[in-house]
N, C-alpha and C positions, 0 to 999 in steps of 0.2 A: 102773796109776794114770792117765797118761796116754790111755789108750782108752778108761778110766771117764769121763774129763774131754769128750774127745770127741764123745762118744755126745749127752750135753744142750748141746752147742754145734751138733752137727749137725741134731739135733732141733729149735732153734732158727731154725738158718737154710732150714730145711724149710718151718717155719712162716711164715716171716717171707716166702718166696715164697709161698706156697700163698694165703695171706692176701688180697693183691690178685688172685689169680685168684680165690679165691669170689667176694672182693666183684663183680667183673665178670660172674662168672657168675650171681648176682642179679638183676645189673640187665634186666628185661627191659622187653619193649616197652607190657605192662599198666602196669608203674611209670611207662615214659617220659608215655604217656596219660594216667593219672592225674593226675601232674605238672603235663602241659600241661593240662588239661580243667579245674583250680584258676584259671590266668589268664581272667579273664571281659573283659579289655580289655586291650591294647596300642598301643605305636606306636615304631615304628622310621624309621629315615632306609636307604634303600637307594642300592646301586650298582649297577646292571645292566650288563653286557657280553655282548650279544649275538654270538654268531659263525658267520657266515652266508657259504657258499661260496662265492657271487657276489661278493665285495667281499674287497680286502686287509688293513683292519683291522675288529678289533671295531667294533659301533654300542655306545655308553656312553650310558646315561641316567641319571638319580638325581632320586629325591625323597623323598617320604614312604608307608610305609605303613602304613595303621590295621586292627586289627582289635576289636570288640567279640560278645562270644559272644552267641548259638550261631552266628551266621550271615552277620553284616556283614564284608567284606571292601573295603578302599580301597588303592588304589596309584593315588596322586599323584605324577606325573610334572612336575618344575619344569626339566627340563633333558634335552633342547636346547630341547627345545617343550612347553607344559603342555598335560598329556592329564591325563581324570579316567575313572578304571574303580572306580564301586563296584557292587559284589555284594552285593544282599539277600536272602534265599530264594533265589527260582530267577531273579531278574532283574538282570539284567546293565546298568549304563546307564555309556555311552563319552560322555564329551565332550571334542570337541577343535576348537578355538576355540569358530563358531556354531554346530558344528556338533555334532546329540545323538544318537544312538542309542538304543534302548533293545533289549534282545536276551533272551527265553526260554531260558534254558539248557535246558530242556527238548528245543526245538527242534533244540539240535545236541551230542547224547551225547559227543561227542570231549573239545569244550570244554568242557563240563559234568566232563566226567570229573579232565580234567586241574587243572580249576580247585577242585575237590571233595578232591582230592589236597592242597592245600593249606588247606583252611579244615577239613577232619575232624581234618589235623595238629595244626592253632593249637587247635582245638578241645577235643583229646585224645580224638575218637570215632573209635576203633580201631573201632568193625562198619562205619562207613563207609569208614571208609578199607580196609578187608580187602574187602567186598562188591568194589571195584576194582582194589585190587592185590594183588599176594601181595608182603607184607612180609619184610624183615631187617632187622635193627638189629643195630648193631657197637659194641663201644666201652665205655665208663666213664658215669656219671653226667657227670663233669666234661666227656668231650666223645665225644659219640655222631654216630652215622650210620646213618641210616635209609635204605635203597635201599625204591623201589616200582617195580614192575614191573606193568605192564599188564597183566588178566588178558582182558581183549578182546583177539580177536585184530585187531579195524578200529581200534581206539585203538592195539594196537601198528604199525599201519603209519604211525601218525603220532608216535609218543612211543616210543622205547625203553627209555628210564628216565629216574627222576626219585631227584634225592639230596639229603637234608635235614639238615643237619649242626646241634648245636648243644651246649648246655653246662646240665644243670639244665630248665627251663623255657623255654629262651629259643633260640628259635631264631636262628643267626647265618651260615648259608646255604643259596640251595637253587639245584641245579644239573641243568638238563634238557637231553637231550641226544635229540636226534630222530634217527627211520629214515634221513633223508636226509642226515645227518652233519652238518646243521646244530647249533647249542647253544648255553645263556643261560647266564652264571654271576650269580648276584646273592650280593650281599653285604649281610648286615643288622646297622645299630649300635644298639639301645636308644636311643632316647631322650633317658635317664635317662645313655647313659657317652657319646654323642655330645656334648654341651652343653659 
């Protein structure tokens, strides 16, 4: 009687593990895409920590970033010094004080690449972001991580990986770590739970 008893209790707790590993093993990186490629607009407040071999501590900056699909990207910089990088298509325009740039991503495949890394992300266009990296994704719905790795090999002499961590839709950081052992960590709050 006792081992009859058993048997649907052990069977039980089989299930009851087995249960959060399917669901993980659902989740993949077309859902994660999918997901994200629904958000057609955003805006976050970030933290940047840049750490850079030359210097003893981090450089920290923080401001704002916007995204509107398929293709706008901003990172608004209010601290230490206001800098404005927005990304439309393929054009890149830096302003910092008087002074304006405007830059072809075309022109330079590296930064174009890297910066593509993030906007196919927020986007949720997995062929573009696959065309340049060979992806993984780890994790839960409630909080994933995506590694991309360079599939050029001149973009890996500059970027060794790039890590995208977030929860649902919403990304809440990304972390690049370059060939020369330099690396940024940012941190991203919503908006909507910063306030």
């Amino acid at each position: 009687m006792r081992r009859a008893g058993l048997i649907p209790l052990l069977c039980a707790v089989a299930l009851a593990i087995a249960a959060p590993l399917a669901a993980a093993e659902a989740w993949s990186l077309e859902q994660l895409m999918h997901a994200l490629g629904k958000q057609r607009s955003g805006r976050a407040h970030f933290v940047e920590r840049k750490h850079l071999a030359i210097l003893d501590a981090p450089v920290e900056s923080s401001g704002e970033l916007r995204f509107r699909a398929p293709d706008r990207l901003e990172k608004i910089t209010l601290e230490p010094r206001p800098e404005s990088l927005v990304l439309e298509g393929n054009t890149l325009t830096v302003v910092r004080g008087e002074r304006r740039h405007v830059v072809q991503l075309s022109d330079y495949r590296e930064i174009a690449a890297f910066i593509d890394s993030i906007r196919a992300t927020l986007a949720g266009d997995r062929a573009a972001l696959e065309r340049t990296y060979a992806t993984s994704l780890a994790g839960t719905p409630q909080s994933w991580t995506l590694t991309l790795l360079p599939r050029d090999p001149k973009m890996a002499e500059v970027v060794l990986r790039i890590t995208i961590s977030g929860s649902h839709a919403q990304l809440d950081g990304i972390e690049i770590l370059q060939a020369d052992g330099d690396s940024s960590v940012m941190e991203i709050v919503p908006e909507r739970v910063a306030r």
